[in-house]
N, C-alpha and C positions, 0 to 999 in steps of 0.2 A: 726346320730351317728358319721360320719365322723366327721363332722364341729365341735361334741363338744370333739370330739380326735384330732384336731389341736388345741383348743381355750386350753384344757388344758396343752397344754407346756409352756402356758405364763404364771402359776399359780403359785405365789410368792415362793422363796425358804427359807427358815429360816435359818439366816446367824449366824454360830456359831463364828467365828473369822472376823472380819472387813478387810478389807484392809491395812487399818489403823496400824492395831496392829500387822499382819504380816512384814508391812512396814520396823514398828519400830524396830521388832525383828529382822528383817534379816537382818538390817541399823545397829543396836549393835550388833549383834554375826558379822556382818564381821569390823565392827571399832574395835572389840574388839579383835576380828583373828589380825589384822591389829597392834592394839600394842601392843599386846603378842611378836609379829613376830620382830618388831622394839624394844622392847623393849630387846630382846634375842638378837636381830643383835647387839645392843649397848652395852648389859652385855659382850658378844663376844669382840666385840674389845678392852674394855678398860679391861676385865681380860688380853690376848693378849697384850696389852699396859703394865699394871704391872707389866708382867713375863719381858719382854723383860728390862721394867727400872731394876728387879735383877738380869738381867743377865748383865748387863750395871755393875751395881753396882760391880759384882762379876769379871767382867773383868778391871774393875777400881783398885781393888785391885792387881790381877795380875800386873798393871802396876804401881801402886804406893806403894805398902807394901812391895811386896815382896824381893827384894835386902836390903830395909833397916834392915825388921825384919829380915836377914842373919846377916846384918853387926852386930845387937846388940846380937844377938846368938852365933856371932862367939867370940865375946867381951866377952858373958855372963853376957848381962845386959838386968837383969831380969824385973828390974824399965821402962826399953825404949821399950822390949817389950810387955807389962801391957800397957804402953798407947797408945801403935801401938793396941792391939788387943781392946781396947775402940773406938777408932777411927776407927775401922774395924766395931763393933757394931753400932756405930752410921749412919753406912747405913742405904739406906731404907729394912722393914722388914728381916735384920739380926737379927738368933735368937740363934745359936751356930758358937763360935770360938774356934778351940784348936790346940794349938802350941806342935808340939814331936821333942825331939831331938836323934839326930843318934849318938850314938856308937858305932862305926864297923857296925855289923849288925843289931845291933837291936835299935826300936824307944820307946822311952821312954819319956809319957808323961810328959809335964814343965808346961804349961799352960791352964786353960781353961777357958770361960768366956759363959755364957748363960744358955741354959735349952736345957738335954742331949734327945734325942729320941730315939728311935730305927730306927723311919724310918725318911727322912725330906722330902721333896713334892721337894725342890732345894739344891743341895751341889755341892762341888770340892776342890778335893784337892792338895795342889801345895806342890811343893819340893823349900824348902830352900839352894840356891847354892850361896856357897860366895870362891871365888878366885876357881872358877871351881867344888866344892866340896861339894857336900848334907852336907850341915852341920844339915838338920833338915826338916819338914815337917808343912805345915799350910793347917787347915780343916775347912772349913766355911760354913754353912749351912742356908740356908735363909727358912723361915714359909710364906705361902700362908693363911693364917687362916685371918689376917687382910685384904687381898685383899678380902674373900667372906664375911668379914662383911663390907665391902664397896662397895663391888655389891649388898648384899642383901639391902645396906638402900639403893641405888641408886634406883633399881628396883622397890623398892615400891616406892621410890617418880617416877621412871616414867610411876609406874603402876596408881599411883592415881590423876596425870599431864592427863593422856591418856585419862582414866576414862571417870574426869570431861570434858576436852574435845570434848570427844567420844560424854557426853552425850548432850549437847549443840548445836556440831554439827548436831546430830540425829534430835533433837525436831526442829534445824530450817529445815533442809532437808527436814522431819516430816511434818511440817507450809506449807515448798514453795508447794510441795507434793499434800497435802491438798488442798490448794490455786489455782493450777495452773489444779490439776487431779483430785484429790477424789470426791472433792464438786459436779464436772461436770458428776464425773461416779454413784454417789448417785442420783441427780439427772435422768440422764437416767435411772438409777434402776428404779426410783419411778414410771418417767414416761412409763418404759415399763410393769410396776407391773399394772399398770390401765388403760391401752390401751382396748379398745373393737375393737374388733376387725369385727365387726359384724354390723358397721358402722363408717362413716368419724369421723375423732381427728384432735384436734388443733397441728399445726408442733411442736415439741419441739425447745426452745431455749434454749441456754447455758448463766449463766448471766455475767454479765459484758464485753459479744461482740458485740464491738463498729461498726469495718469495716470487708468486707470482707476482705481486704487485709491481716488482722493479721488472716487468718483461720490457723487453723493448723490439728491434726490428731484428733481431737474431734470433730472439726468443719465438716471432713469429715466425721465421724462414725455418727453424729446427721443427718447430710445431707442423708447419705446413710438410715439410719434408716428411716425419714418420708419417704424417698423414697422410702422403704422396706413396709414401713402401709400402704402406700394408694395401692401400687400396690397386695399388699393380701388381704387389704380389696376389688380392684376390682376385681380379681381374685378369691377370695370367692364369691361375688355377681354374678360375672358370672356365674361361676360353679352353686351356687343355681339356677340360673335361668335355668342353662342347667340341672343342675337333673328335676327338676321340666317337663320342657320339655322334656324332655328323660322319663320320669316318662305319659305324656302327649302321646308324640308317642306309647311309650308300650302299655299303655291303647289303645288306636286308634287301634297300630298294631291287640292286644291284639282279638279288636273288631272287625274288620274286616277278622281277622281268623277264627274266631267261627262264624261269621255270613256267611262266603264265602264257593261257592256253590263246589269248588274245593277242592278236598281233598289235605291237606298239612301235613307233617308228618316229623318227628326227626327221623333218622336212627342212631344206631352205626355205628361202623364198618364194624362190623360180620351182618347188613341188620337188627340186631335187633330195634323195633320200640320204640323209648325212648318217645315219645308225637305225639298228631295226634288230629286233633281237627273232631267238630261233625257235619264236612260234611262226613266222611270216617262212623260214626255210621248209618248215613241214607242210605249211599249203600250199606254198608256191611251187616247189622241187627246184628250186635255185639254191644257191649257198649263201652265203651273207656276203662274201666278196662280189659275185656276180650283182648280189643287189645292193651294194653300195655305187653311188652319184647316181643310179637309173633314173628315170622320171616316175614319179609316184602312181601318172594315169596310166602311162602304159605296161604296169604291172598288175594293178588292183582295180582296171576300170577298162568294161571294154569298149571296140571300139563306136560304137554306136551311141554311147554316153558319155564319151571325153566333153567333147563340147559343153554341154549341159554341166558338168560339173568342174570343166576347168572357168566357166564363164561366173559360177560361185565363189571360185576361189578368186579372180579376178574383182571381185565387185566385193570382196573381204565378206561374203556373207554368213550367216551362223550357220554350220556346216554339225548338224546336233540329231544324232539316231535316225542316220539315212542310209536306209538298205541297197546295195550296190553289188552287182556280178561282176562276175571277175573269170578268168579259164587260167588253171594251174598249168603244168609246164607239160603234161601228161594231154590236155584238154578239157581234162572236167569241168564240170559247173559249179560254184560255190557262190554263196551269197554273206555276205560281211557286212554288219551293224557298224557305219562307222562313225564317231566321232572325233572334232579335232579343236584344238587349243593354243588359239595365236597370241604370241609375246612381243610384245612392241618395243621396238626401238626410236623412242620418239611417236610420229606419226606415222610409221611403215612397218610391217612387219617383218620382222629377226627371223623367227623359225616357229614352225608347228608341230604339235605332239599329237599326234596321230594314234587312234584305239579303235582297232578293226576288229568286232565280234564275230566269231564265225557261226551263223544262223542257218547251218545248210542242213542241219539233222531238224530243226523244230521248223524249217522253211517245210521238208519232207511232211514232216508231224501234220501240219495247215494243211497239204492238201488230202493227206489222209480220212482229218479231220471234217476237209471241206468236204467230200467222197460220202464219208459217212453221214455227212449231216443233210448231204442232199438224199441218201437210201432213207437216210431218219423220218424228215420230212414228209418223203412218201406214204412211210408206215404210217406217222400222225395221223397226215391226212386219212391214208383209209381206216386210223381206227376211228379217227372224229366223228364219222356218222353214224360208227357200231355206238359210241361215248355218247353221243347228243339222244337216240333214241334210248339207253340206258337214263341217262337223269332226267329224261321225260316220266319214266316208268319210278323212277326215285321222287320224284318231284309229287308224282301222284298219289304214292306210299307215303310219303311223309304227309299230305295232306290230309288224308285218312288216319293217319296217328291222331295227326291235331286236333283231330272232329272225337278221334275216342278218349282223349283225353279228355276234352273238354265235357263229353258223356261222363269219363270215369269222377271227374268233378263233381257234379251234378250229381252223380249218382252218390256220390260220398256223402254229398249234401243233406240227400234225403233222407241216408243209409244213417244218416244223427240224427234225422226228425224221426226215423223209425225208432231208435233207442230211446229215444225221447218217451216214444207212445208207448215204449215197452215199459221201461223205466215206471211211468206213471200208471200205467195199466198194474203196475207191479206193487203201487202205492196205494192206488185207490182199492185193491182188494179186500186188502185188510178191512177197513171201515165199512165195506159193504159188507161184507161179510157180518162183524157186529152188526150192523145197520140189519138183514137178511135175520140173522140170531134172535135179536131183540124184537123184530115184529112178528117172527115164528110165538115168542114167549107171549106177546100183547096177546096173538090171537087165542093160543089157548087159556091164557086167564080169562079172558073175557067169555070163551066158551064154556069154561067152569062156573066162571060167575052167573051167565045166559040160565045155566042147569039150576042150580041150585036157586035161583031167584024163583025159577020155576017151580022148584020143590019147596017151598018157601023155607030154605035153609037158611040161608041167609042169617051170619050173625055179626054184630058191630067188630068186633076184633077179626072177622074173618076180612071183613071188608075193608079195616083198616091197614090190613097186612097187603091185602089186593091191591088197594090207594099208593104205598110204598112202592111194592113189586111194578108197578104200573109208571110210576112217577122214575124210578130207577132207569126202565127201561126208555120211558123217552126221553131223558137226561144222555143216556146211550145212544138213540137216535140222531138227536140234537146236534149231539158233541162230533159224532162219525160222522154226517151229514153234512155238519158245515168243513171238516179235513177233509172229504172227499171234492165240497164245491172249490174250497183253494187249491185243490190240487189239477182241478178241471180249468179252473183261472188263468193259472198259472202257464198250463200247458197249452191253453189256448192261445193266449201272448205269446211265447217264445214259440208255437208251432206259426202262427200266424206271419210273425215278424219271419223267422227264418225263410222263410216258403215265398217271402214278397219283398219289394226294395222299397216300402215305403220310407219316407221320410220327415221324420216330424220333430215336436220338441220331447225329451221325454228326462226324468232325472236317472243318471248315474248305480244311484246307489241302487234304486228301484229296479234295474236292468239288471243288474249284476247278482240282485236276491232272488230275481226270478229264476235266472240259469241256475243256481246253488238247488233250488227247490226243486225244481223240475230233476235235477240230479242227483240226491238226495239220496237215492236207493240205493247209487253207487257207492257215494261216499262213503255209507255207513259199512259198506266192508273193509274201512283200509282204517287202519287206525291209527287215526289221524288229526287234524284240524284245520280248518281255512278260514285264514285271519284275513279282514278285507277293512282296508282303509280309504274309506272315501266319505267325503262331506255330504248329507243327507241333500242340502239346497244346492248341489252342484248341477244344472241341466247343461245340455248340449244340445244343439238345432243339427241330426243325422239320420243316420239311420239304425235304428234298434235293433233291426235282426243280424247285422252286422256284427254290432257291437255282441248280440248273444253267440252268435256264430262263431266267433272270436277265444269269449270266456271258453262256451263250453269245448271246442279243438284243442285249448291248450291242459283244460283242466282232465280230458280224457286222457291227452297223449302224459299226462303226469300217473293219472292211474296206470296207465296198462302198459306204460315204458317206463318210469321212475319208478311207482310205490310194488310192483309185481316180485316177487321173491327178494324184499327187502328187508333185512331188519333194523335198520336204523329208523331214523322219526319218519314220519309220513305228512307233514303239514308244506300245507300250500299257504303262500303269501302273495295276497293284490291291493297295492300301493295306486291307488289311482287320485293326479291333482291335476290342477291348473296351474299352468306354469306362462306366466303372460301371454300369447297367444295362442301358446300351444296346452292339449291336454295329454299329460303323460299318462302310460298306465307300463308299472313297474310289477312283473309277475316271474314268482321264484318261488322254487320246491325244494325238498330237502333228500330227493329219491337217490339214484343213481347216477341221473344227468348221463348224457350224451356222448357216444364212442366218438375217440378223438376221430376214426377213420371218415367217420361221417358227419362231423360236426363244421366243415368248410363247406359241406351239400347240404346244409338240414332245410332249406327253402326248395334245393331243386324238388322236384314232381320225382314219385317212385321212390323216394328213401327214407327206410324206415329198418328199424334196428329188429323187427318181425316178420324179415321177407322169408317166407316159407311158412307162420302160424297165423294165418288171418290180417298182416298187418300191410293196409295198402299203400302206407308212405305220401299219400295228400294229405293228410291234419293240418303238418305248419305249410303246404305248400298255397292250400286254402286262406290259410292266414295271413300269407306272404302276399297274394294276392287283394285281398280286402281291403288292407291297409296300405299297399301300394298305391292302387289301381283306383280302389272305391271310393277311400278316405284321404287320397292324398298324403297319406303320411309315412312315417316310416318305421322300421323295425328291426332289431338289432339282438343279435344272438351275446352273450357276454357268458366267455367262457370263468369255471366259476371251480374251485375246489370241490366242491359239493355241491349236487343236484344242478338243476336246471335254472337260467337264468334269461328272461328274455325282455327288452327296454321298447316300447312303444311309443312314438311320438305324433300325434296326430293334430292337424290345425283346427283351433277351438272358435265355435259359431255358435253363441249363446239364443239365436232365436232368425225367423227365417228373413227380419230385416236386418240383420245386425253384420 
């Protein structure tokens, strides 16, 4: 209905007078105003022009008549004044002259010549004075009547000059008119008389436009025009598209109201109900006609709470997820989540949109809920004190782990200073052993020697062989003797150091050759190497046995987790520097390294890739500790393609004031 109350203002108008012919009209009525106006302005001046020549005329005779017509008055010569007053007539438009002469007092006509009037349009009359004396009187009167038959033919010749003119000029005016405007505005006519508007048109052209540059103000009203069609024609299209769509969501809305389980409802003002769809007929047991104009409270609100919430709605307040009972028509009880949505007209409100949830199944749910939770509560409570005397008894177990763990530590501890003693007990046999050999050998030479000295056997080459045998074996002595004291050294130091937290200065490199030797027995079973980088004058102000503690945990857990049914290389590498205040020590093997499953726990306590053959899983957990805890520093597992890899960072104190 819209679209064809726009499409009808474009519907032809039936044109009683043309452009055309107004043109022309209003082109001759002002050509024709135009020389009425000139034509009047010109009858004006040249009547104006005539008078002026008979005043001329009449002031001409003043200056040439009159003395003479005295002298022949005064003569009395009647003859000379006859043709003085001829020559007076033969002015222009003179049309009475009469000559009186004085008697004393009185004038007495002598002369007259023309045709007498009663009134004349021009006259004057002069006194004849000759030798100072009126001798007489002259009266001359001039006729206008030929001047307005000389403007009247005037005027019509230049009323019918004008005319033709006028019309000439009109018809070309008319022509350019035509030519330059009407053709172009007929055109547009046509072209907007058959516009459809209700889809795309070919642009209108004006004809005979060559370039842009000659555009003028038709060129802009055609430009402006298509530019006016297409933008209404897309502008209609839109808009259809969007009623249609609006036409679309309504429906949608439409259906989703009447299908939804929420009551939605149109308030007036006054709470009265203008629409309400039929989820409000299934909880109410009313029909929709029943509850249309009802009052909103006395449906959905009972009577105990009108007040209270008619006084909200009175005072305009936010009325936003307020649970509200209500009795259906049956009596029931329900309760409805409602909210609502005021539209203003101005400062007052229009109408409210009303969305009442029905909350009477999860209302039930709550007390259920509430039901249970007070049964719940109860239980709590009486399990709380079975629970609180249970994590007493947890509490007390678990302190008792911590105490054996901290034994199983400990015990780990020594359980290395024991392999240590084994270890070395393992070392020093050897050379005791020669050492044990070679003083069996001493003693019997000497007991041979003893005999035979006695027997005086005795011979230089026997003796000199004896000297040899003798010197061999204490070279044996010697040599066993001092490996067995480095080896007692050695294990003194690192038993010592392990076993105590002393803290002193000590060198690096020193520390680290100690643990190798003391372990030494081990190593030679794996075949292998341990390359160790550290600067000989590097000291550190700590603790030594720490620091051995450390080496040898990691260098065992390399033998008997890395290098154990290996075939690949077996070499250990320890990288130890200073690194501005800190002292790194970088330690990496080439064994198996470390199951991924354990490799995010290799610090915790109890994890070791030998649970079930001897393996107690404290080595690095020991070490994790040391360097946390002891040394303040820290340490870092670096997972590695091959073998094992572990990064040490510990804060470096070159001496105990430093």
């Amino acid at each position: 209905m819209q679209l064809k109350n726009i499409f009808s203002i474009f519907n032809p108008i039936k044109i009683k007078h043309t452009l055309s012919t107004r043109l022309l009209a209003y082109i001759l009525l002002c050509s024709s105003a135009l020389a009425v106006i000139i034509t009047l302005v010109q009858l004006t001046w040249d009547y104006k022009q005539d008078v002026r020549k008979i005043e001329a005329s009449i002031d001409q005779i003043e200056a040439s008549f009159l003395h003479p017509m005295a002298a022949s008055l005064w003569n009395l010569d009647e003859e000379q004044i006859q043709i003085q007053i001829e020559g007076i007539m033969k002015l222009s438009d003179m049309q009475y002259v009469r000559v009186h002469e004085v008697l004393g007092n009185t004038e007495v006509p002598l002369i007259e010549q023309g045709i007498l009037k009663d009134k004349f349009d021009i006259s004057k009359k002069f006194d004849l004075v000759y030798q100072d004396e009126v001798v007489g009187t002259l009266f001359v009167a001039a006729s206008l009547s030929e001047v307005y038959d000389r403007l009247i033919a005037k005027s019509v010749l230049i009323l019918v000059s004008q005319t033709i003119k006028t019309m000439l000029v009109s018809i070309c005016i008319l022509l350019i008119i035509y030519y330059t405007v009407i053709r172009h505005i007929n055109k547009i006519a046509r072209y907007t008389r058959h516009i459809k508007l209700n889809t795309h048109n070919k642009n209108l052209i004006l004809d005979g436009r060559q370039s842009i540059s000659d555009a003028d103000e038709l060129d802009e009203l055609v430009y402006l025009l298509n530019k006016m069609q297409k933008r209404i024609v897309a502008e209609l299209t839109d808009k259809k598209i969007a009623i249609e769509e609006l036409q679309q969501e309504r429906d949608f809305s439409a259906t989703i109201i009447n299908s939804s389980s929420t009551v939605i409802c149109c308030l007036d003002s006054d709470l009265t109900i203008s629409t309400i769809n039929p989820a409000a007929v299934i909880l109410t047991g009313y029909s929709q006609e029943e509850l249309h104009n009802k009052n909103w409270l006395d449906i959905f609100v009972l009577d105990d709470n009108k007040e209270k919430i008619g006084y909200k709605f009175a005072n305009n307040e936010a009325i936003q997820g307020i649970e509200i009972d209500m009795h259906d028509q049956m009596g029931g009880k329900n309760t409805l989540l409602w909210t609502f949505s005021a539209f203003y007209e101005g400062m007052n409100i229009k109408y409210l949109i009303g969305f009442g949830h029905d909350i009477t199944p999860q209302k039930q749910i709550e007390l259920q809920v509430t039901r249970l939770n007070d049964e719940l509560e109860e239980k709590v409570n009486t399990r709380t004190a079975a629970l609180t005397d249970s994590n007493k008894q947890i509490t007390e177990t678990l302190e008792e782990l911590k105490r054996t763990q901290l034994t199983l530590v400990e015990s780990e501890k020594m359980a290395s200073l024991g392999g240590l003693v084994a270890g070395v007990a393992h070392e020093i046999n050897t050379p005791i052993g020669i050492c044990v050999t070679a003083a069996s050998f001493l003693q019997e030479e000497i007991d041979t020697l003893e005999t035979r000295l006695d027997d005086n056997s005795l011979t230089r080459s026997y003796v000199k062989k004896v000297i040899e045998r003798i010197s061999e074996s204490g070279r044996l002595l010697h040599t066993n003797l001092n490996r067995a004291a480095d080896l007692i050294s050695s294990f003194k130091q690192v038993a010592v150091d392990q076993s105590s937290e002393a803290c002193y200065s000590f060198k690096l490199a020193d520390n680290i050759n100690q643990v190798l030797t003391s372990l030494k027995h081990k190593l030679k079973k794996v075949p292998g190497q341990v390359y160790v980088t550290c600067p000989e004058d590097l000291s550190i102000y700590s603790f030594p046995g720490s620091f051995a503690q450390i080496y040898s945990n990691l260098i065992l857990n390399s033998l008997i987790h890395g290098f154990e049914n290996w075939e690949g290389t077996c070499d250990i590498y320890i990288d130890i520097k200073q690194q501005g205040n800190e002292l790194q020590i970088d330690y990496r093997d080439t064994g198996k390294g470390i199951p991924d499953e354990i490799a995010d726990r290799i610090f915790d306590p109890f994890v070791t890739s030998k649970r079930g053959s001897g393996g107690s899983g404290l080595g690095t957990h020991i070490v994790y500790n040391i360097v946390k805890q002891l040394l303040k520093g820290d340490i870092q597992y670096l997972a590695a393609k091959k073998g094992t890899h572990f990064k040490i960072k510990i804060p470096y104190q070159a001496s105990s004031n430093s």
